[in-house]
MARZA-163644 format. One line per 5 residues: their letters; for each residue x, y, z of N, C-alpha, C. Coordinates in Angstrom, 1 decimal. Each point is the difference from the previous one (the first is absolute). Layout:
a) X,Y,Z,X,Y,Z,X,Y,Z | ...
END
This chain:
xxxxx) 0.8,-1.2,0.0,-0.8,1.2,0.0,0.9,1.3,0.0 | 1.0,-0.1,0.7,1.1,0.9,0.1,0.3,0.5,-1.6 | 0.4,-0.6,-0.9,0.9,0.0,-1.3,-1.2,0.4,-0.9 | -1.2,-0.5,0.2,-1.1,0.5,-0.8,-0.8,1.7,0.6 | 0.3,-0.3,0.8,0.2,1.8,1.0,0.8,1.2,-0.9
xxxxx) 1.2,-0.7,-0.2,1.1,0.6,-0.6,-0.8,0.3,-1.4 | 0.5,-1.4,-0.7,-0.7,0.4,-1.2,-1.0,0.8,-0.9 | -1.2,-0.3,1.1,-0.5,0.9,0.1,0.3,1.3,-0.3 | 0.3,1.0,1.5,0.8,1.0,-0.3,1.0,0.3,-1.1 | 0.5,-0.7,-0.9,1.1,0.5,-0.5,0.2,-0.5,-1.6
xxxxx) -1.3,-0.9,-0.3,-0.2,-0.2,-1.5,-1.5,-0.5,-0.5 | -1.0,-0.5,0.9,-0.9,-0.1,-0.4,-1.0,1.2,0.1 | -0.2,1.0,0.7,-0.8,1.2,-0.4,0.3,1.1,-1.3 | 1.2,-0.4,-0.4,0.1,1.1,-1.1,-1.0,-0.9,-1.3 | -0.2,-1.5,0.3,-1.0,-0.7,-1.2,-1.1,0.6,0.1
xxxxx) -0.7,0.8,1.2,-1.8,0.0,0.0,-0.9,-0.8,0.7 | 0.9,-1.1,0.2,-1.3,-0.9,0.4,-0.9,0.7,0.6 | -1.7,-1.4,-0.3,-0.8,0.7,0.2,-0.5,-1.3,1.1 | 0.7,-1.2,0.4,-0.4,-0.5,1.0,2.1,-1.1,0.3 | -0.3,0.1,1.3,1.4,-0.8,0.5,-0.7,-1.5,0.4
xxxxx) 0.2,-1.2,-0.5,-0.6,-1.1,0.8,1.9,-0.4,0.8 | -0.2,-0.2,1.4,1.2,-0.2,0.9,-0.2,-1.8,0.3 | 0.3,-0.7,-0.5,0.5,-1.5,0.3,1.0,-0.3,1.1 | -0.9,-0.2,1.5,0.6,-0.1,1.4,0.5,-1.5,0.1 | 1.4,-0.1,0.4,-0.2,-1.5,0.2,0.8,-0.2,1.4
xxxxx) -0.4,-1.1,0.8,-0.4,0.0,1.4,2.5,0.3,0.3 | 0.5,-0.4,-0.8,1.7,0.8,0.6,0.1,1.4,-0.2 | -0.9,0.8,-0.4,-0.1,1.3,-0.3,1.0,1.0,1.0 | 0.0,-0.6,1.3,0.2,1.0,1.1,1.7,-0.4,0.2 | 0.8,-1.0,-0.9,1.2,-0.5,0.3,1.1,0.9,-0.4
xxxxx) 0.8,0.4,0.9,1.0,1.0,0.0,1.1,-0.6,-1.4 | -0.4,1.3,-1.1,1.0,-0.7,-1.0,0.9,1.1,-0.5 | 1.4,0.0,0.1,0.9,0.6,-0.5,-0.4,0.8,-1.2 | 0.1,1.8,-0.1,-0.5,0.6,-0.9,1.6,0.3,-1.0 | 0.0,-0.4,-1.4,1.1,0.6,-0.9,-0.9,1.4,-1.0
xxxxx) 1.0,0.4,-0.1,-0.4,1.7,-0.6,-0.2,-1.0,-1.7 | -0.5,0.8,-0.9,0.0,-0.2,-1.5,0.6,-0.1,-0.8 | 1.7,0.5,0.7,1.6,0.6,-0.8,0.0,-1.3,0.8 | 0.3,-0.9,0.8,0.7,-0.8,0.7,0.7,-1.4,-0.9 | 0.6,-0.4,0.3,0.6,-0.7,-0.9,-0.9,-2.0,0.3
xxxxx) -0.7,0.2,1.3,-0.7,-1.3,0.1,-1.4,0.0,-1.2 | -0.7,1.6,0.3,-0.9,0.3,-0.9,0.4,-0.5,-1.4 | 0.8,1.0,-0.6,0.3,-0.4,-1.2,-0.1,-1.6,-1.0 | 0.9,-0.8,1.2,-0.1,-1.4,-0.3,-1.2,-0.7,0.3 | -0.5,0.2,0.8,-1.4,-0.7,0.6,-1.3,0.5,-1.2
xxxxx) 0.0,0.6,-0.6,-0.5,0.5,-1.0,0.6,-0.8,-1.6 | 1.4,0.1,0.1,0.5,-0.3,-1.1,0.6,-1.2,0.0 | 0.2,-0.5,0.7,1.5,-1.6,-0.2,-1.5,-1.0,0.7 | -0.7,-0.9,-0.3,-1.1,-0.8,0.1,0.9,-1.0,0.9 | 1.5,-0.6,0.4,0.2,-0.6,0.7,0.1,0.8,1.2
xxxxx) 0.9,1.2,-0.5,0.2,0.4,1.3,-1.7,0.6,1.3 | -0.6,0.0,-1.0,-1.3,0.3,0.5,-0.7,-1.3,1.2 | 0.5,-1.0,-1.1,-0.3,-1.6,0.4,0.7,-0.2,1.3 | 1.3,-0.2,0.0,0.5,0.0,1.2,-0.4,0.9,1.1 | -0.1,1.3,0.3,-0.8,1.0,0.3,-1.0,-0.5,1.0
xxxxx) -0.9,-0.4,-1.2,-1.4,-0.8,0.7,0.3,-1.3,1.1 | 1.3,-0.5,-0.6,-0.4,-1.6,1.0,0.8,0.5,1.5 | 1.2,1.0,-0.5,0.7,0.7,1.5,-1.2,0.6,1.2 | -1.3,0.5,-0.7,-0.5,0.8,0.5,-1.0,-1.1,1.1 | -0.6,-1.1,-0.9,-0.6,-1.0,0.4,0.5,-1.1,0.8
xxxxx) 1.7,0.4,0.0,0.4,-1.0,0.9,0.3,0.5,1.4 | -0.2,1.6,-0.1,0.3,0.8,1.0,-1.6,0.0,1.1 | -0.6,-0.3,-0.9,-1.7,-0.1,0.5,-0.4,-1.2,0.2 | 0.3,-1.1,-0.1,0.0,-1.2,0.8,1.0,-0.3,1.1 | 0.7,1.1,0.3,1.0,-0.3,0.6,-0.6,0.8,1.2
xxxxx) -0.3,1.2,-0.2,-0.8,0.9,1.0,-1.0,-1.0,0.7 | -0.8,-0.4,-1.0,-1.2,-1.1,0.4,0.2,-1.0,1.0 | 1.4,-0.7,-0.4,0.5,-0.9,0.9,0.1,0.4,1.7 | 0.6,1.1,0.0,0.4,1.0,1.5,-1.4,0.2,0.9 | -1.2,0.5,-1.0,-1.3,0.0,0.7,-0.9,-0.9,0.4
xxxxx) -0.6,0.2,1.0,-0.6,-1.0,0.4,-1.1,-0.8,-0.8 | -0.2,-1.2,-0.5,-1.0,-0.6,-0.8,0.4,0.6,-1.3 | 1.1,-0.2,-0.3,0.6,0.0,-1.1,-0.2,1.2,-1.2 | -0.6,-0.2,-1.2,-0.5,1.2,-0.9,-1.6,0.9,0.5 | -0.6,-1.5,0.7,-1.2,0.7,0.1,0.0,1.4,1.2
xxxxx) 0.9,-0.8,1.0,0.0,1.4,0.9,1.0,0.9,-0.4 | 1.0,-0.4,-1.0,0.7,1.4,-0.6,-1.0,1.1,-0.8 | -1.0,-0.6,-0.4,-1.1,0.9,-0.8,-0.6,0.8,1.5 | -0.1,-0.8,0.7,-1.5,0.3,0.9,1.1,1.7,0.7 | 1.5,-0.5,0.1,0.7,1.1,0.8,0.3,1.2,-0.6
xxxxx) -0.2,0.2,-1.5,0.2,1.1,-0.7,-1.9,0.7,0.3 | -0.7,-0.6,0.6,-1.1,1.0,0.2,-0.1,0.2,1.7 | 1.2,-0.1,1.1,-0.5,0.3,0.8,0.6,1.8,0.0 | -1.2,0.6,0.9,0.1,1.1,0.0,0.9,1.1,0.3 | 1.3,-0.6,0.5,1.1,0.6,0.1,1.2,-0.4,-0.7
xxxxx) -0.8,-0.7,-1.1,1.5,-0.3,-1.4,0.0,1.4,-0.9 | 1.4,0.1,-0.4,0.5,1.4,-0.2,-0.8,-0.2,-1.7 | 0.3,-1.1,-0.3,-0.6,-0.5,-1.3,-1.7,0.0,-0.4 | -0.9,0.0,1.1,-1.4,0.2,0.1,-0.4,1.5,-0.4 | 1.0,0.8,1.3,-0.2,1.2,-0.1,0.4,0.6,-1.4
xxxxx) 0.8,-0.2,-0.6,0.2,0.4,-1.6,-0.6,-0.6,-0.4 | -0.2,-1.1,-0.2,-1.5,-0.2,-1.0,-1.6,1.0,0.1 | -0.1,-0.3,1.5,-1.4,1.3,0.0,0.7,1.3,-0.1 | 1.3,0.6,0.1,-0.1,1.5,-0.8,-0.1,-0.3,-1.5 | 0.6,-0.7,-0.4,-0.1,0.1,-1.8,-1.0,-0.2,-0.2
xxxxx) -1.1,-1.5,0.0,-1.0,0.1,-0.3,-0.7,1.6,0.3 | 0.0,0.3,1.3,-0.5,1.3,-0.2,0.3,1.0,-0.3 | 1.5,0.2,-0.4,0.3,1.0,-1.2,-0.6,-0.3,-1.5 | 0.1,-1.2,-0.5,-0.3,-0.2,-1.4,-1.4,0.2,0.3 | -1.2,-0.1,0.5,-1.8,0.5,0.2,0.1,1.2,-0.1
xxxxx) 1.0,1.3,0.8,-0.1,0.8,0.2,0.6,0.7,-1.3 | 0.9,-0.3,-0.4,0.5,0.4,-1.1,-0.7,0.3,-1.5 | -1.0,-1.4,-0.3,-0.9,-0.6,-0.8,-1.1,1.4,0.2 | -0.5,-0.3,1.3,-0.6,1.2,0.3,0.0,0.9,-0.6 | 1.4,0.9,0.7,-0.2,1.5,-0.6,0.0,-0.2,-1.6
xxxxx) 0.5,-0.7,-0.4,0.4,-0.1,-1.7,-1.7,-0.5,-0.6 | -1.0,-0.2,0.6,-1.4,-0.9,-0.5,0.3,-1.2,-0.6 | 0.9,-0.7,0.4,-0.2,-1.4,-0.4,-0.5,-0.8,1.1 | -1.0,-0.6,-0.6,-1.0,-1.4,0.8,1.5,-1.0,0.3 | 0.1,-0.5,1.1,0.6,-1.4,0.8,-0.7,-0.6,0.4
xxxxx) 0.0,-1.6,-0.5,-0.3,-1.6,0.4,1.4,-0.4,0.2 | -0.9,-0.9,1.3,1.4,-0.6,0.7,-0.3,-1.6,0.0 | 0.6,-0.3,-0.7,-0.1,-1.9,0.0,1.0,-0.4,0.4 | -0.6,-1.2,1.8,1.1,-0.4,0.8,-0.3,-1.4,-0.4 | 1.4,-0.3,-0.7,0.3,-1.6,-0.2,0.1,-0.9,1.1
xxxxx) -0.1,-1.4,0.0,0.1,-0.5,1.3,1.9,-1.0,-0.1 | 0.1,0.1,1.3,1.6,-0.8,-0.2,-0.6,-1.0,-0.7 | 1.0,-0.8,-0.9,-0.8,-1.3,-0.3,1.5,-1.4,0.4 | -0.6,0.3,0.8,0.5,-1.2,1.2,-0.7,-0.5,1.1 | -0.1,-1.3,0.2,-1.0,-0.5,0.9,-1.6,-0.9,-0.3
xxxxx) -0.4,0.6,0.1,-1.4,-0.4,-0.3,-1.1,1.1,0.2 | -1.0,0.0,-1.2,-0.9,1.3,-0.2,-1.1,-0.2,1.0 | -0.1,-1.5,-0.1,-1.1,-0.2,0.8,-0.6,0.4,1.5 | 1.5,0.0,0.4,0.6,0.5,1.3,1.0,1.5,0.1 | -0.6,0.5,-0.6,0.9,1.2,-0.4,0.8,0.9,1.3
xxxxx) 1.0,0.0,0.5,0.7,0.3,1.3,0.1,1.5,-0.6 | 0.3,0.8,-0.8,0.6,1.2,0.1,-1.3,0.9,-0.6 | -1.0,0.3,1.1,-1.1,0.8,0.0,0.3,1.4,0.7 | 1.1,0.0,1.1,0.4,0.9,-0.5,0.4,1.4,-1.0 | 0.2,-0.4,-0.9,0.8,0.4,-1.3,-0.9,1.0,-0.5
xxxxx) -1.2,-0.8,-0.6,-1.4,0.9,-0.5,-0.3,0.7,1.4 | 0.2,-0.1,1.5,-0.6,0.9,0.9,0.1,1.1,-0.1 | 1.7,0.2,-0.2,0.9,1.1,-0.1,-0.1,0.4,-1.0 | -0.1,-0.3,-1.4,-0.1,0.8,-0.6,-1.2,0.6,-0.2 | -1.2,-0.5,-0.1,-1.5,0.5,0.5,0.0,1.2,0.8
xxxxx) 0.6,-0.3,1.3,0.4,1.4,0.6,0.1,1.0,-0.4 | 0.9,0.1,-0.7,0.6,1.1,-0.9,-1.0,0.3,-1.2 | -0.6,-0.6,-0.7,-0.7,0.4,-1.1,-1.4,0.3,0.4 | -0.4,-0.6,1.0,-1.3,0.2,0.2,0.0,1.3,0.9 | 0.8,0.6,0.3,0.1,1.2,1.2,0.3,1.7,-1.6
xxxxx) 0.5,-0.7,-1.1,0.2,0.7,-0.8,-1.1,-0.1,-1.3 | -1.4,-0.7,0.2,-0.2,0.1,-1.0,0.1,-0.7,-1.2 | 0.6,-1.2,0.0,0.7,-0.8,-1.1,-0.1,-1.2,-0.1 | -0.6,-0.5,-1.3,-0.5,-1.4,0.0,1.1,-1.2,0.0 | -0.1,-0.6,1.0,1.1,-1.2,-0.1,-0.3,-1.2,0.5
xxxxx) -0.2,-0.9,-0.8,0.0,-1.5,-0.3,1.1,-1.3,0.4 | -1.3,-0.5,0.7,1.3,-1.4,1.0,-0.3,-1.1,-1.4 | 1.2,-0.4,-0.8,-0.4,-1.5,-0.7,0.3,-1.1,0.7 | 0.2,-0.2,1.4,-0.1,-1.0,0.0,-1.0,-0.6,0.1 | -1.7,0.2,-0.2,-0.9,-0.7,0.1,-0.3,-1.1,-1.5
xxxxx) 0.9,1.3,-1.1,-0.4,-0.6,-1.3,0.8,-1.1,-0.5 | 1.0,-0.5,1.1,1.3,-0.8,-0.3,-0.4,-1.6,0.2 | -0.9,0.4,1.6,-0.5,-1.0,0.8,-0.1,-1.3,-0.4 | -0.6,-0.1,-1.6,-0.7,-1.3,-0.5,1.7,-0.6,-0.9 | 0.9,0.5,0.5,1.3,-0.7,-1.1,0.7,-0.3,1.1
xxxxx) 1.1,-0.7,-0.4,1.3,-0.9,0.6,0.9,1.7,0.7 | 1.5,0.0,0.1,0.5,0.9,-0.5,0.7,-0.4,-1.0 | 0.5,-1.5,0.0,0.9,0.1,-1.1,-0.5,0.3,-1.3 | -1.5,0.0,-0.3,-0.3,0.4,-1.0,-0.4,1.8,-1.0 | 0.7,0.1,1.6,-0.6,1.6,-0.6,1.9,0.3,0.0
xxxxx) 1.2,-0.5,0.2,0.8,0.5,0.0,1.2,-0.1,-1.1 | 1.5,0.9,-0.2,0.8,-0.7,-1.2,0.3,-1.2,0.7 | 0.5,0.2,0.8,0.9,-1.6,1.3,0.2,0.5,1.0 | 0.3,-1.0,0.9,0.2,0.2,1.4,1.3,0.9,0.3 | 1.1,0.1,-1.1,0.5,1.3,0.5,0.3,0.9,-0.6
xxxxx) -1.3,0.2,-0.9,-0.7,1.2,-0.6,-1.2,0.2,0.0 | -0.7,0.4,1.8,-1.6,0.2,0.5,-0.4,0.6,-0.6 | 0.3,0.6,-1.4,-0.8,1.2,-0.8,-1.5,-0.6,-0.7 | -0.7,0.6,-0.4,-1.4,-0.1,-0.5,0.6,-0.2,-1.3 | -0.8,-1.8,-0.6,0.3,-0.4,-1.0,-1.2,0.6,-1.1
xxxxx) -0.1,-0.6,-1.3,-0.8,0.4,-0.6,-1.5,-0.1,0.4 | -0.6,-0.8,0.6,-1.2,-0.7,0.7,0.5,1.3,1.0 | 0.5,0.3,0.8,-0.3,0.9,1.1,-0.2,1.3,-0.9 | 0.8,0.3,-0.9,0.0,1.7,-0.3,-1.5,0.0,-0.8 | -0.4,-1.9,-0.6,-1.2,0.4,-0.7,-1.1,0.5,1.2
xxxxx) 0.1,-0.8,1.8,-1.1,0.5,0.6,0.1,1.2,0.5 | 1.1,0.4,0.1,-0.1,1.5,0.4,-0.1,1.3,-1.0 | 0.2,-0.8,-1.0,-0.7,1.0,-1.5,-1.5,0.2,0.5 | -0.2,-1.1,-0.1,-1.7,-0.2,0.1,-0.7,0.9,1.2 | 0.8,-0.5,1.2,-0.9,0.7,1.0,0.1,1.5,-0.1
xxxxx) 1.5,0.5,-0.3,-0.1,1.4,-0.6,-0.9,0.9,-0.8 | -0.4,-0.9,-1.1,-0.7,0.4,-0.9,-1.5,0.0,0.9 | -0.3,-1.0,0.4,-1.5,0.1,0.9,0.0,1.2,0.9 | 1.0,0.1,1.0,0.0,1.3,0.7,0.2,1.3,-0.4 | 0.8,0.2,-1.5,-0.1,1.3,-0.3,-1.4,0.4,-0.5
xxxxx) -0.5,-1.0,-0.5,-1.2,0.3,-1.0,-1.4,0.0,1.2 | 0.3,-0.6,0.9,-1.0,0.4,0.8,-0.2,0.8,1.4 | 1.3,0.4,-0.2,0.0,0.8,1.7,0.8,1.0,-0.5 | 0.5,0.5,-1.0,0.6,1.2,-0.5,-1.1,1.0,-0.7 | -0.5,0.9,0.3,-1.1,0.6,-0.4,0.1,0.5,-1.7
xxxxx) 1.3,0.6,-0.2,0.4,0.1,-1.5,-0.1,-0.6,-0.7 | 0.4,-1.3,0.6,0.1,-1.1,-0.8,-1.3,-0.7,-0.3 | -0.7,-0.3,0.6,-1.0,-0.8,0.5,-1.2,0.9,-1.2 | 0.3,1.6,0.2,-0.8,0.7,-1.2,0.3,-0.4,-1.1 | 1.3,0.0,-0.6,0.4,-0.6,-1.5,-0.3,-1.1,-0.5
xxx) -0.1,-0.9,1.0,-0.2,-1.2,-0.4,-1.5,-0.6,0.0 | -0.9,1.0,0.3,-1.2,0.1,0.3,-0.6,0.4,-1.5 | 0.9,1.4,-0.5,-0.2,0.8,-1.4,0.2,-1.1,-1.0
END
């Protein structure tokens, strides 16, 4: 949330937009080393696709390692980046609430879609948290934002995922969260909901 804060600020308002949708996902609040644009890790991580590659598994090995240290392994490593006195929580609720407020002044509409970890079991879903907090913050501002983990419920995870050590939303996940997107803008976005009505 931090880096899309930035962003934000510093290249996406000179486009216009006329809506931000913010894709929250439950490590959001994890303290991550900031490089400037000039920096020479930037450069490569953008450009050299191994060096990018290695990059990723250093990063992921540093976060199962963390995991390890905490108690109940990944799951209470998640559960500790939302207790209330992680330095990492508190920057996540200022950015989120800099990017609302920013959107704001500028009139762009913000939807906030909070992904769920996809680890564990949906059925039993442990990190309700996640959507609490961020609900907090959007609902105190005005701002529509959506828990998916209800729409995940009826799948495996391995099926919504690339692999087990790439948790990202495979094609089946990005098609259901296409979908629920498209259902929520068109019907709880008033703009939208008009057009689509015309």
């Amino acid at each position: 949330t931090q880096m899309e804060y930035e962003m934000l600020k510093e290249k996406v308002l000179q486009f216009k937009p006329d809506m931000i949708i913010v894709g929250y996902y439950p490590n959001d609040p994890e303290l991550t080393k900031k490089f400037s644009e000039k920096s020479l890790a930037t450069i490569y991580k953008r450009n050299i696709y191994t060096y990018a590659f290695f990059w990723d598994r250093i990063v992921n090995i540093k976060t199962k390692f963390a995991a390890r240290k905490s108690n109940n392994g990944y799951t209470g490593y998640v559960h500790e980046l939302y207790k209330e006195d992680f330095k990492g929580r508190k920057l996540m609720e200022s950015s989120l609430n800099g990017v609302i407020d920013l959107a704001k002044e500028n009139n762009i509409t913000v939807v906030v879609i909070v992904l769920p970890q996809f680890f564990g079991d949906f059925k039993n879903y442990e990190f309700t948290e996640v959507f609490q907090t961020v609900n907090s913050i959007t609902s105190k501002k005005g701002v529509l934002s959506t828990d998916m983990v209800q729409y995940f419920k009826g799948y495996e995870i391995k099926e919504l995922i690339i692999s087990f050590e790439d948790a990202h939303p495979n094609k089946l996940g990005h098609r259901i969260i296409a979908d629920v997107l498209y259902d929520t803008l068109t019907s709880r976005i008033p703009e939208i909901k008009k057009n689509v009505k015309a």
